[in-house]
C-alpha positions, -999 to +999 in steps of 0.1 A: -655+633+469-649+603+491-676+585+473-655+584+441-657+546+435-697+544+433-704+539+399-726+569+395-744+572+368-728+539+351-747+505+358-741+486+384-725+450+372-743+417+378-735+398+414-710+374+399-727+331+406-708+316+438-713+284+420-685+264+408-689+241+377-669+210+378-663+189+350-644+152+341-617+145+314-613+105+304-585+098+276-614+080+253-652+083+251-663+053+231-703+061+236-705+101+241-747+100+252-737+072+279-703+090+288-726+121+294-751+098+312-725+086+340-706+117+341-738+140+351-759+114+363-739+099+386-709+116+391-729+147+397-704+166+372-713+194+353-698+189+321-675+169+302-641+173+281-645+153+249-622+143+221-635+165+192-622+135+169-616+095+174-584+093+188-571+066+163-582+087+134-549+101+118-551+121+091-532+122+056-539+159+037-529+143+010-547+108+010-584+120+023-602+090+038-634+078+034-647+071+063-659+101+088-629+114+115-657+122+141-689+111+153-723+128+141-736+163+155-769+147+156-761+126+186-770+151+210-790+180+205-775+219+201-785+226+242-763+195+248-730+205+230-729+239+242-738+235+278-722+197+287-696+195+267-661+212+262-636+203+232-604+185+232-577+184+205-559+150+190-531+139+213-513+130+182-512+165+170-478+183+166-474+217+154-443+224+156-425+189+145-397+186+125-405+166+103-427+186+079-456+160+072-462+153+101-466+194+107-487+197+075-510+172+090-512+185+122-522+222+110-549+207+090-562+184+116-563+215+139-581+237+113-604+208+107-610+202+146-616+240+153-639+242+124-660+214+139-659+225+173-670+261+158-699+244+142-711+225+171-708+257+189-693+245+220-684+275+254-646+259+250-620+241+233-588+227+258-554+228+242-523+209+245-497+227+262-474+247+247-431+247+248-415+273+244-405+272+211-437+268+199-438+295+176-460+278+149-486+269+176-485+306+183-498+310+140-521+283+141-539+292+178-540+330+167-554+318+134-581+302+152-588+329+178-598+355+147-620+324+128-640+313+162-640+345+188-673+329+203-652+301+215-627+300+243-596+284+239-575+271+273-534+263+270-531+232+293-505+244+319-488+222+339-483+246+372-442+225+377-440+193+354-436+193+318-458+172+295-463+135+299-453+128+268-437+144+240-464+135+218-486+158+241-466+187+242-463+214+211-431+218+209-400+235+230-374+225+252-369+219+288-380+254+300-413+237+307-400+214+333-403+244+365-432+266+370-417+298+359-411+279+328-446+270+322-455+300+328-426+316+301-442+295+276-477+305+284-465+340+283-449+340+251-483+323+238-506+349+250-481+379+233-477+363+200-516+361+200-517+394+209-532+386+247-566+379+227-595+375+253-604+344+243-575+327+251-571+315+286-550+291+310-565+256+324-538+251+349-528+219+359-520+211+398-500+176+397-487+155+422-458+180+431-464+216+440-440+245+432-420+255+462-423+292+462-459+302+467-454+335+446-452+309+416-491+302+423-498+340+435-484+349+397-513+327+380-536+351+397-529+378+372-536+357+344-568+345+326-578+313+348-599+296+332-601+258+346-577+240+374-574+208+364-567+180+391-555+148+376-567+117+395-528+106+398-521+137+422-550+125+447-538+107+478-564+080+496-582+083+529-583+054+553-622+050+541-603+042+504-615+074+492-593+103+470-582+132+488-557+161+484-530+171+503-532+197+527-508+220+500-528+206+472-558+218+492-548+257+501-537+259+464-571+249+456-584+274+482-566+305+468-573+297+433-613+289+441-615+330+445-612+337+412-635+309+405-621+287+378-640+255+369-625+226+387-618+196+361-609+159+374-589+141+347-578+106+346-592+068+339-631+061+344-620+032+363-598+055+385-617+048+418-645+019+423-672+047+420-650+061+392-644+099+388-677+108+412-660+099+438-634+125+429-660+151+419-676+146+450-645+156+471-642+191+450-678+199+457-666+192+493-641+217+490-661+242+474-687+238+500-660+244+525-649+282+513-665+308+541-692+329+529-684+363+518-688+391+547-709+419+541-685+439+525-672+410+500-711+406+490-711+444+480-674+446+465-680+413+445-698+427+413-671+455+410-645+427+409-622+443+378-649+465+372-635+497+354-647+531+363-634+567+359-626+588+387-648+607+400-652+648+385-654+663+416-660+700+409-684+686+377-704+661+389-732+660+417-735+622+436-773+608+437-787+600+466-785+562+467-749+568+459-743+587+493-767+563+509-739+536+501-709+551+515-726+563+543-731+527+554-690+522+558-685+508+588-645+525+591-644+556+580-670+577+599-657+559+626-620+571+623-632+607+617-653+609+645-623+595+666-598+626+650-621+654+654-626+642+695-591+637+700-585+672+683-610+691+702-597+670+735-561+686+723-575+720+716-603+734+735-615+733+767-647+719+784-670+751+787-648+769+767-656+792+737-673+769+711-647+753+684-657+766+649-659+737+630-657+737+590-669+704+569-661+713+537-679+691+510-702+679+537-728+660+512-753+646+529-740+652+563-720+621+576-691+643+587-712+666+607-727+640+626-694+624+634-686+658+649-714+662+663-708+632+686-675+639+689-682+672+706-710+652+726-683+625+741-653+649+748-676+677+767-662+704+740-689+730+724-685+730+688-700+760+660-704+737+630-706+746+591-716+726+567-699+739+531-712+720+499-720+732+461-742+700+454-778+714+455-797+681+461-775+677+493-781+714+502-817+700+508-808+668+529-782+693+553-812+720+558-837+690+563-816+675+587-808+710+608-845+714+611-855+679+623-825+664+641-809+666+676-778+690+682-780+701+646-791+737+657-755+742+659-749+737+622-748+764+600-759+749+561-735+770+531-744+761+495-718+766+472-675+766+465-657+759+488-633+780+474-655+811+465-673+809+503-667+840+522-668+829+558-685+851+584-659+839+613-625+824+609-624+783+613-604+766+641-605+730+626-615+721+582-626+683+584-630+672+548-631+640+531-621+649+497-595+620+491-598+602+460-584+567+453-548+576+448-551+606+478-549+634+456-569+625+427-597+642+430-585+678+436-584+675+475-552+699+476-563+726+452-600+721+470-584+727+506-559+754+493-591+775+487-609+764+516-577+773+542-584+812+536-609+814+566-589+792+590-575+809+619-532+815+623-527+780+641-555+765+630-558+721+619-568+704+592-585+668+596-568+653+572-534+664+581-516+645+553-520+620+529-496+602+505-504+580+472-486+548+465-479+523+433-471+491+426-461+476+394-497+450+384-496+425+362-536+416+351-543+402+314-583+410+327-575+447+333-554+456+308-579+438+280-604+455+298-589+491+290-579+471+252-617+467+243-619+504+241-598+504+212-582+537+212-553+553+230-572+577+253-583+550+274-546+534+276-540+572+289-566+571+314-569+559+352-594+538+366-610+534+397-614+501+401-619+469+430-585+450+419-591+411+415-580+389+386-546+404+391-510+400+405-490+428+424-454+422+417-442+436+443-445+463+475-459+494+470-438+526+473-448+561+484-450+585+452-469+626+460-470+637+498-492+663+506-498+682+538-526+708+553-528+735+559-505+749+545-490+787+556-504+803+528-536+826+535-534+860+513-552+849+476-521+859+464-501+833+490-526+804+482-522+816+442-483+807+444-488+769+458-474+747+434-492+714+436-476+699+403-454+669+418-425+643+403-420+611+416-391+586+399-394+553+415-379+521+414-392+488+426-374+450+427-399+422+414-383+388+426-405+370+406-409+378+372-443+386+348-461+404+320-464+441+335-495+451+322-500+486+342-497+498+386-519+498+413-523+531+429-532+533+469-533+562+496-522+563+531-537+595+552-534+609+586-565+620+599-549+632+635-516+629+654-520+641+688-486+627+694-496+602+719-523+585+697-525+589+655-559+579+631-552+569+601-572+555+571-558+538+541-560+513+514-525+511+507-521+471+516-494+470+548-515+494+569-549+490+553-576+503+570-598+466+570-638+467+570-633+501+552-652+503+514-658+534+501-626+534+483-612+512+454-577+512+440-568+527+411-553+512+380-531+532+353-524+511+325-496+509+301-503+510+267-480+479+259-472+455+285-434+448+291-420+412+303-400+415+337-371+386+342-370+370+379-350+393+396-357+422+379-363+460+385-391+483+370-384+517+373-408+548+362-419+583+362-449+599+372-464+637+370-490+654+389-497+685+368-515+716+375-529+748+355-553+775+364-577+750+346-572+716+354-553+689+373-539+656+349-514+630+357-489+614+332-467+585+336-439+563+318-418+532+322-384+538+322-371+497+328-366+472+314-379+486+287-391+523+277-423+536+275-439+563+255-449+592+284-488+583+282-513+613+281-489+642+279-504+675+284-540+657+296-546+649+262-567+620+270-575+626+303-577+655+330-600+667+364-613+704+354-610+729+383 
């Protein structure tokens, strides 16, 4: 069951492109086919941000002009539009002005913009930035999210400094003017528009960086579309050429893994070799980011990649599946290491052999790891190898009759928990863990499987605990939205956590330790594995909660002068280890936190004869409904 995060059965995603695009923003582009000449030619950028009408166009509804407010589709061709160039709206615009012509106007010059943008079909369309009063921005950007969904639309965000100018801004108040208020206003954007998925954040790094870094690790969670780096904020070498600070530059780093497109704005004349110059520094940056270790290579198309957990008594892992895991570089590792330092412990050399139980052995990793176990401490060892997938049955017997020390291993198909063993076990090594610890039926699976170990006898694991942390992701929870229905809002995912934002430390939630005492059928019968867990957690930096992160922390050992652990749980995570993702349990609404706030909730581990389901609610700041009561949309059959 360890190899719960494979994606079975389900495709594989695509590798995601290591290339970042970079693009260039002037104020005015008098000649669009030479501005697209210079700009890709020789500025080596990859596309450009163009005024979608002339910027001394203004528009009276009510007194149509004559002449046209744009140039002609026909200069460039369809490939052109859509692959070079990227929308941008009137500076004059103002939504949410007072005085109501000047509103009127604005709404249909952003109607009438859109619609052209729509028409020329190009990827994007940048907006002004937003204030946070702009509620009439909200109507007229959610109005043109439902009319062009093939188009993205990204809110200018200045990450500390409010608008230039008031006649760039859409209206609001000073909240803009500190990063958590740029972000408040974004916020308030994205929930009026009903976090549509088109609707993303170009974020703009000025001259002047917040102070707090959790004000940049927020904009993680949310849907980065574009950094923009305005040609003002760049210092200059002593060869006269732009550079970032060294802030400017780890910002740059930290954002570049959720690769954004990097945009230079600012004058043409900017620099003697005009904005290349700048574009040429990014692509030095970019060039700089180390290459992704093996395990990044592997992880990287499962980046926010959902995936149910794994049915452990229902479903039967292929073989490429169990070729994968096998490969992890940790965990067989730390096994092996427990079972020697048990058998050290607990036997003698050239004593009575140690009968050894691997229940769910699949393929046969954890035999082999005790297997050389027994070989390095000197300690005999009687192996059984327990496992109901018959495909695996086939690799174990194969393996027994072609493969060193193997002769001691002793291949039963079937339950775990319906095995009669013919001698009683001094150690069960399992690896039946799921993403959250007990997800996947490890108790109920060892509670049946501790009938044939001996009075005294050890359990590799010994204990494992889940934790959660409140998440805050736009990318996972409109992940679980596209679904539209409520089982999958009542649903957990396994799932490699990236486009996100944990808000704060993860806490402990269900503890469970083997073996128990129990070991009459009537004893094991009576365990009560259903659990309660009322947490509370303090988020110094506010955000859109959009769900939790669930972990695990296990003991493999305790000898009591050295402990193996393996975890994913973040403070003692076991690095280099892949063969577990985190898993994500959504809310079906997400809830804004305040800075300094506190999110409390509930969660349930129930258990019937039948099945296993979890179910969970927010209690603050606001409640929640309890989401999939009775495993209505989701439970693990027994």
């Amino acid at each position: 069951a360890t190899l719960h995060s494979a994606p079975g059965t389900a495709a594989r995603p695509e590798m995601p492109s290591r290339n970042i695009e970079i693009g260039v923003s002037t104020p005015t582009v008098a000649d669009l086919k030479k501005h697209l000449a210079l700009a890709t030619d020789q500025w080596q950028a990859n596309f450009c941000v163009v005024p979608l009408a002339h910027p001394r166009y203004w528009r009276d509804h009510r007194r149509p002009r004559a002449e046209q407010f744009t140039r002609s589709d026909l200069v460039l061709d369809s490939n052109a539009w859509c692959r070079l160039v990227v929308g941008k709206l009137s500076p004059w615009i103002r939504l949410d002005s007072a005085d109501e012509a000047l509103r009127k106007q604005s709404e249909a010059a952003f109607k009438q913009e859109v619609a052209w943008a729509a028409h020329l079909n190009v990827p994007a369309v940048m907006l002004p930035p937003v204030g946070s009063d702009a509620v009439n921005y909200a109507h007229c950007v959610n109005q043109a999210l439902l009319s062009a969904p093939h188009i993205q639309f990204w809110v200018r965000v200045p990450i500390t400094h409010p608008p230039q100018s008031t006649a760039e801004a859409a209206g609001g108040d000073e909240d803009g003017s500190s990063g958590t208020g740029a972000w408040a206003s974004w916020n308030r954007l994205r929930c009026l528009c009903e976090h549509a998925p088109n609707l993303g954040v170009s974020l703009e790094l000025g001259a002047d960086l917040p102070d707090d870094e959790a004000e940049l690790e927020r904009w993680l969670g949310e849907p980065l579309r574009a950094v923009v780096t305005p040609a003002v904020a760049y210092l200059t070498n002593k060869r006269g050429y732009p550079t970032l600070s060294r802030r400017h530059q780890a910002a740059l780093a930290r954002l570049l893994q959720h690769k954004p497109r990097l945009l230079v704005s600012g004058r043409a004349d900017a620099h003697s070799e005009g904005l290349g110059a700048h574009v040429q520094y990014l692509r030095y940056l970019v060039s700089q980011r180390l290459a992704p270790s093996q395990q990044e290579r592997y992880e990287a198309p499962y980046y926010d990649f959902l995936q149910a957990p794994l049915q452990p008594l229902q479903d039967n892992l292929e073989s490429q599946t169990y070729e994968t895991f096998e490969k992890d570089p940790v965990k067989y590792e730390r096994y092996e290491r427990a079972v020697y330092l048990y058998l050290c412990q607990r036997h003698q050399p050239g004593g009575e052999p140690a009968v050894v139980m691997v229940v769910g052995a699949g393929r046969g990793p954890l035999v082999a790891a005790t297997l050389r176990a027994s070989a390095a401490s000197g300690r005999r060892v009687r192996a059984f190898a327990v496992e109901k997938n018959p495909n695996a049955v086939v690799t174990l017997r194969g393996r027994c009759a072609t493969e060193a020390g193997w002769d001691a291993v002793t291949v039963v198909p079937g339950d775990m928990r319906e095995w009669e063993a013919p001698v009683l076990a001094d150690l069960l090594v399992s690896e039946l863990l799921g993403s959250w610890g007990d997800n996947e039926l490890s108790p109920e699976c060892l509670d049946g499987a501790q009938r044939y170990l001996k009075p005294g006898g050890a359990s590799i694991p010994t204990d494992y605990t889940s934790y959660v942390a409140p998440l805050s992701s736009s990318r996972l929870w409109n992940e679980v939205k596209h679904f539209k229905d409520l089982a999958h809002f009542e649903t957990q995912y396994v799932v490699k956590v990236h486009n996100a934002y944990p808000m704060c430390a993860p806490q402990p939630c269900f503890v469970f330790t083997h073996p128990s005492d129990a070991r009459t059928v009537a004893e094991i019968g009576a365990i009560d594995n259903s659990r309660v867990a009322q947490l509370s957690f303090d988020v110094p930096l506010g955000g859109e909660l959009h769900g939790f992160i669930g972990y695990f922390h296990s003991t493999l050992w305790d000898d009591g002068s050295e402990a193996v652990h393996i975890s994913t749980e973040p403070s003692t995570e076991s690095v280099g280890m892949f063969s577990w993702f985190p898993l994500f349990i959504p809310l079906r609404t997400p809830v804004l936190v305040p800075e300094g706030g506190r999110v409390e909730a509930a969660f349930w581990r129930n258990a019937s004869r039948h099945r296993v389901w979890y179910e969970w609610a927010l209690t603050e700041p606001q409640p929640s409904p309890i989401h999939n009561p009775n495993g209505r949309s989701y439970h693990i059959g027994l």
